[in-house]
PyMOL CGO cylinders between C-alpha atoms (Angstrom):
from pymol import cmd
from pymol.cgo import CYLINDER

trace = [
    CYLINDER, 0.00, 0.00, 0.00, 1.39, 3.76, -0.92, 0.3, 1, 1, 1, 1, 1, 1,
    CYLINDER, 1.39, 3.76, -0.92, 1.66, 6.15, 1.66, 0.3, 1, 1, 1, 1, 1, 1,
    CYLINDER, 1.66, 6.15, 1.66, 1.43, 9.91, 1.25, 0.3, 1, 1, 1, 1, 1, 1,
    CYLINDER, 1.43, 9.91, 1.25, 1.57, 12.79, 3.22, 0.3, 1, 1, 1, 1, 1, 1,
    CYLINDER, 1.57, 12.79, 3.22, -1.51, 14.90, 3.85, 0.3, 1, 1, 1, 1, 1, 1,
    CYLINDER, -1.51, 14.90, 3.85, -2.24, 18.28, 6.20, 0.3, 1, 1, 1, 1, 1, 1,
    CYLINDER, -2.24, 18.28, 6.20, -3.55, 17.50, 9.59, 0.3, 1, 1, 1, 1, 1, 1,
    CYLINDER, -3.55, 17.50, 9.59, -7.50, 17.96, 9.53, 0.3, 1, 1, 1, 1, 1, 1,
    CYLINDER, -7.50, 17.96, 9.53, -7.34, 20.02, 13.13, 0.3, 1, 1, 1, 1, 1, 1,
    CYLINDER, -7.34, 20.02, 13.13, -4.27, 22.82, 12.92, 0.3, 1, 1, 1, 1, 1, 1,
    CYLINDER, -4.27, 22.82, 12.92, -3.61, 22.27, 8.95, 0.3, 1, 1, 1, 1, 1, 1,
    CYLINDER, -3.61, 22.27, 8.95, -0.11, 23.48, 9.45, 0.3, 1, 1, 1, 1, 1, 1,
    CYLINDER, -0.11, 23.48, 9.45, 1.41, 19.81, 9.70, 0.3, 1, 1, 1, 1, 1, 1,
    CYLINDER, 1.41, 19.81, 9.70, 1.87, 17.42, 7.24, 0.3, 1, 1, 1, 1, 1, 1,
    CYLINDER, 1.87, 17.42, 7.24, 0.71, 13.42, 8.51, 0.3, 1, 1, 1, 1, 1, 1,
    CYLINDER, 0.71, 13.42, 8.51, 2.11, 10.49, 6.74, 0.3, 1, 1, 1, 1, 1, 1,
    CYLINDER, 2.11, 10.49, 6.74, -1.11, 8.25, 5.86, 0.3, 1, 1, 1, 1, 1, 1,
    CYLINDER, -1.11, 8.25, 5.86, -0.26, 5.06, 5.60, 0.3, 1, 1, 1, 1, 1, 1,
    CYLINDER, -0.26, 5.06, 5.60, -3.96, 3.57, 4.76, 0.3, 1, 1, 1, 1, 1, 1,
    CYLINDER, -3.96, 3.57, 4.76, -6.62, 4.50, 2.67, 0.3, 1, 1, 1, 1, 1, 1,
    CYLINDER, -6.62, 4.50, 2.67, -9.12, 3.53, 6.21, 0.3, 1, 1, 1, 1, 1, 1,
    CYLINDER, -9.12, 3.53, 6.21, -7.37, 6.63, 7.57, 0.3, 1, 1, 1, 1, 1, 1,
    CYLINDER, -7.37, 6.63, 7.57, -10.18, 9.03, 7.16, 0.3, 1, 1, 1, 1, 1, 1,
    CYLINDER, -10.18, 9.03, 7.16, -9.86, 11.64, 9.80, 0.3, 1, 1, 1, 1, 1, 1,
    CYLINDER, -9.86, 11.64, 9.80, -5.80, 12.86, 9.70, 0.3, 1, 1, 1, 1, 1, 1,
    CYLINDER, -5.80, 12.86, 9.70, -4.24, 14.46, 12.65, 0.3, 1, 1, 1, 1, 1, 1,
    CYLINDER, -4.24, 14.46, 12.65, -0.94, 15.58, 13.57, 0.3, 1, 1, 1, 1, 1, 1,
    CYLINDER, -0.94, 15.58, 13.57, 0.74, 13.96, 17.28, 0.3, 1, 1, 1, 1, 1, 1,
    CYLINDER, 0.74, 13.96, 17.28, 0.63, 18.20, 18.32, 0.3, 1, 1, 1, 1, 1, 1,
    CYLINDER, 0.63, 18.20, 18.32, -3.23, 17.71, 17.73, 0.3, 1, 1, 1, 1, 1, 1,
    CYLINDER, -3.23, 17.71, 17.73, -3.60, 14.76, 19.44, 0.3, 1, 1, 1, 1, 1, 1,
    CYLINDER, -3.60, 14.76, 19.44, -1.76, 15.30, 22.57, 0.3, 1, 1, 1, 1, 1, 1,
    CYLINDER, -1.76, 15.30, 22.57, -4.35, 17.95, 23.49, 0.3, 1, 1, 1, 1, 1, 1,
    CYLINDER, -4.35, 17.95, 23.49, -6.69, 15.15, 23.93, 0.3, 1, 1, 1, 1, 1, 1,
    CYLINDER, -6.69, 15.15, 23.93, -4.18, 12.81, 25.87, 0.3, 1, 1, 1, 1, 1, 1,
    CYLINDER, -4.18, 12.81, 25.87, -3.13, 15.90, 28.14, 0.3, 1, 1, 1, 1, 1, 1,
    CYLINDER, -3.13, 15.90, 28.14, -6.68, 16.72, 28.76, 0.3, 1, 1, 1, 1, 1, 1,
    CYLINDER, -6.68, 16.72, 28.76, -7.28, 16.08, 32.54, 0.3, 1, 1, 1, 1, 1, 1,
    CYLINDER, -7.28, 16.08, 32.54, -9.85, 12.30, 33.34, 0.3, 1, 1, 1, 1, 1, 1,
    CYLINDER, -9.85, 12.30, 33.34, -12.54, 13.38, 35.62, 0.3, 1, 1, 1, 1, 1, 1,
    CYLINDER, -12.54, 13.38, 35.62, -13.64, 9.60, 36.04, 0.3, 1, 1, 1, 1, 1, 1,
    CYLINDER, -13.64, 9.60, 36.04, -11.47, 8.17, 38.56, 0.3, 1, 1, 1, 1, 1, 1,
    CYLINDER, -11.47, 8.17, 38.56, -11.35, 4.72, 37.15, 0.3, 1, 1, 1, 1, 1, 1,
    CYLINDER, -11.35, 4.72, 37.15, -10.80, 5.93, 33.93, 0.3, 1, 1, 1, 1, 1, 1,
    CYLINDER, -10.80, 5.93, 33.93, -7.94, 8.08, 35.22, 0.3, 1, 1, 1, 1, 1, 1,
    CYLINDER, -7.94, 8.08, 35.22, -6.22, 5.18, 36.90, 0.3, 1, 1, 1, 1, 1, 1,
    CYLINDER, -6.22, 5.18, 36.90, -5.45, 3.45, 33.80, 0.3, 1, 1, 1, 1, 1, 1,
    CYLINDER, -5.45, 3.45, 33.80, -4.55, 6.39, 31.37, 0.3, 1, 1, 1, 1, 1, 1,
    CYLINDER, -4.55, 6.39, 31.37, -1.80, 7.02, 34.39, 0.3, 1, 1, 1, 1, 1, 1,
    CYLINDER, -1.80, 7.02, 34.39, 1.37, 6.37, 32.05, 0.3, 1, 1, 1, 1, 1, 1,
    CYLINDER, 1.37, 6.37, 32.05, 4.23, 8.68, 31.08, 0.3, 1, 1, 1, 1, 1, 1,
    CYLINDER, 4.23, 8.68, 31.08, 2.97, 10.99, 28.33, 0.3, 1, 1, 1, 1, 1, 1,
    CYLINDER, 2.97, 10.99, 28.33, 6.52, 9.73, 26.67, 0.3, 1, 1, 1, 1, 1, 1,
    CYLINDER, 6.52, 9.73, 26.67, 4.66, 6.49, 25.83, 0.3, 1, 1, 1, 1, 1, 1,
    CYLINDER, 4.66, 6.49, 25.83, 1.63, 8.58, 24.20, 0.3, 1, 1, 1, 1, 1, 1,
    CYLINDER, 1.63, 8.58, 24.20, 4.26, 10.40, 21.91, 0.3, 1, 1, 1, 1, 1, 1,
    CYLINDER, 4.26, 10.40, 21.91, 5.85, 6.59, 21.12, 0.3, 1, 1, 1, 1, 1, 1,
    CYLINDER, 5.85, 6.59, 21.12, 3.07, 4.34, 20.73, 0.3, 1, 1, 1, 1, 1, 1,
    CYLINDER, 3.07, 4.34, 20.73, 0.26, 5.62, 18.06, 0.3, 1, 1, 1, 1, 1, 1,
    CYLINDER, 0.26, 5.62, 18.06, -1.91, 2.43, 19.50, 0.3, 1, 1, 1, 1, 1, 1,
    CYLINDER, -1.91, 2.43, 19.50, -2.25, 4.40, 23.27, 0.3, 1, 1, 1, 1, 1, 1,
    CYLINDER, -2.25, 4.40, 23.27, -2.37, 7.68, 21.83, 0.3, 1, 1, 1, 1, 1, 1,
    CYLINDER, -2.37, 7.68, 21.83, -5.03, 6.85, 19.74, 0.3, 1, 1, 1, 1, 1, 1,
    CYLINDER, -5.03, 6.85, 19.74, -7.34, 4.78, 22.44, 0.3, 1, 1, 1, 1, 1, 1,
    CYLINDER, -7.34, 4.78, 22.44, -6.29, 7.99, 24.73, 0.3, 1, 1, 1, 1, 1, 1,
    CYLINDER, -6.29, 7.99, 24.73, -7.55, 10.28, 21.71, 0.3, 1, 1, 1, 1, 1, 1,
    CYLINDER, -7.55, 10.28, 21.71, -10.70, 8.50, 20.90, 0.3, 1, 1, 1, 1, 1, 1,
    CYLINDER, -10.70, 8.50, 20.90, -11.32, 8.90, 25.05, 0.3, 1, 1, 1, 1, 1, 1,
    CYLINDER, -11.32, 8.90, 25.05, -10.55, 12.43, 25.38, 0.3, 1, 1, 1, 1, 1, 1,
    CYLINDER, -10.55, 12.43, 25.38, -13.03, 12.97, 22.25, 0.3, 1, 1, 1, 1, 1, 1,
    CYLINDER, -13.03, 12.97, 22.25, -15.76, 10.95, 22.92, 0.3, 1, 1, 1, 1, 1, 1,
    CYLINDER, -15.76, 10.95, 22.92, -15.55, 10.32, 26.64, 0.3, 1, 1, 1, 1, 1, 1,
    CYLINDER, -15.55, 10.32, 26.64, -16.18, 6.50, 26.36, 0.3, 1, 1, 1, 1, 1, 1,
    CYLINDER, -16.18, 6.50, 26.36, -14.96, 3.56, 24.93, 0.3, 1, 1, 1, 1, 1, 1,
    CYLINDER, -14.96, 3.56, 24.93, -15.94, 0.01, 24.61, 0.3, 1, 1, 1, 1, 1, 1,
    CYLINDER, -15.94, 0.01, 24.61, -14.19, -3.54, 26.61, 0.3, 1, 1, 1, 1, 1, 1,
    CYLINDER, -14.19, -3.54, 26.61, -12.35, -4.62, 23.56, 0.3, 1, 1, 1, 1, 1, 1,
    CYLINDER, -12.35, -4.62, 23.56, -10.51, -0.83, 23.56, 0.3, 1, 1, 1, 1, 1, 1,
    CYLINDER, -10.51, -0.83, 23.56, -9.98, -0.93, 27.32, 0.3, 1, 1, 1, 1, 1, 1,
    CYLINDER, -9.98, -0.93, 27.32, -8.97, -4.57, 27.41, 0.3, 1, 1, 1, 1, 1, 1,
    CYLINDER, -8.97, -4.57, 27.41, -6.46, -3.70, 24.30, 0.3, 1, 1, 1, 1, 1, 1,
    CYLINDER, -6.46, -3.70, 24.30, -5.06, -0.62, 25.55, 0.3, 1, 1, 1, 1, 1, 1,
    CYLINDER, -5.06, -0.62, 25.55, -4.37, -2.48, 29.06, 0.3, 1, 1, 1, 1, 1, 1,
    CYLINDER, -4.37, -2.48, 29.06, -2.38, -5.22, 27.19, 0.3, 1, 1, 1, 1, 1, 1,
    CYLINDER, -2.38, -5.22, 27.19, -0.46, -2.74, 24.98, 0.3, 1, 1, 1, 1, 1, 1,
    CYLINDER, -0.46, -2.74, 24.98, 0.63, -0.86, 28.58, 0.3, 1, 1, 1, 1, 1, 1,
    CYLINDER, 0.63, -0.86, 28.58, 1.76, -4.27, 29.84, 0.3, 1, 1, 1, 1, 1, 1,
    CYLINDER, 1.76, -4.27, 29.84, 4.06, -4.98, 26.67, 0.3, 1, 1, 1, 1, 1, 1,
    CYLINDER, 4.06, -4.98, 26.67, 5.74, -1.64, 27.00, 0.3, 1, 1, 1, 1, 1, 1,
    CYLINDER, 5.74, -1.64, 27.00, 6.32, -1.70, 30.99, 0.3, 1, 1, 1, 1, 1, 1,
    CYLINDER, 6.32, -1.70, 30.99, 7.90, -5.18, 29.95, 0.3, 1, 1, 1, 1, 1, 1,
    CYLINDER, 7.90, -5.18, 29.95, 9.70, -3.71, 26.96, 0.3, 1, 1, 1, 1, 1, 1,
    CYLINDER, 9.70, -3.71, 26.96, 10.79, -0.75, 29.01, 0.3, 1, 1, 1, 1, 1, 1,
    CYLINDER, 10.79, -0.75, 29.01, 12.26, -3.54, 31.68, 0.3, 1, 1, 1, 1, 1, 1,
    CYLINDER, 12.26, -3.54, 31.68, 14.36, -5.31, 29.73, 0.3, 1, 1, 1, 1, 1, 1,
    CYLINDER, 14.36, -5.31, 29.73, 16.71, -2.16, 28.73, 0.3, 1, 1, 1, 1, 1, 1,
]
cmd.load_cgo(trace, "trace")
């Protein structure tokens, strides 16, 4: 599959590199990380977004689930259970070195 660079759809100052054609909505990792710096008012919720914001501007999988939270203010078991498992494999990865 080609990938391309297109203007974030938020600020439209940065360029994103899309690298699927399923990618309708383009943002920039500035755009996003207002989202994943946006303070949790649920508690529980809060609790498990409690990682280093480093690991936001690494993984696009967290800052994503984070995004999609921040925006819509819920998500489903299969996006919770996935974003808990993808925490686990980087406090493991970030272990071993």
């Amino acid at each position: 599959m080609p990938s391309y660079k297109q203007r974030c759809m938020v600020c439209k100052n940065s360029y994103v590199l899309v690298k699927s054609s399923r990618q309708k909505f383009v943002t920039c990792i500035d755009c996003e990380m207002i989202y994943v710096k946006k303070p949790i008012e649920n508690k529980k919720m809060a609790e498990i977004f409690d990682i280093p914001v480093d690991w936001y501007m690494e993984n696009y999988f967290l800052r994503s689930i984070r995004y999609q939270y921040g925006r819509w203010g819920t998500l489903t078991e299969r996006q919770l259970e996935a974003f808990k498992k993808a925490v686990e494999d980087m406090k493991k990865e970030k272990a071993k070195k």
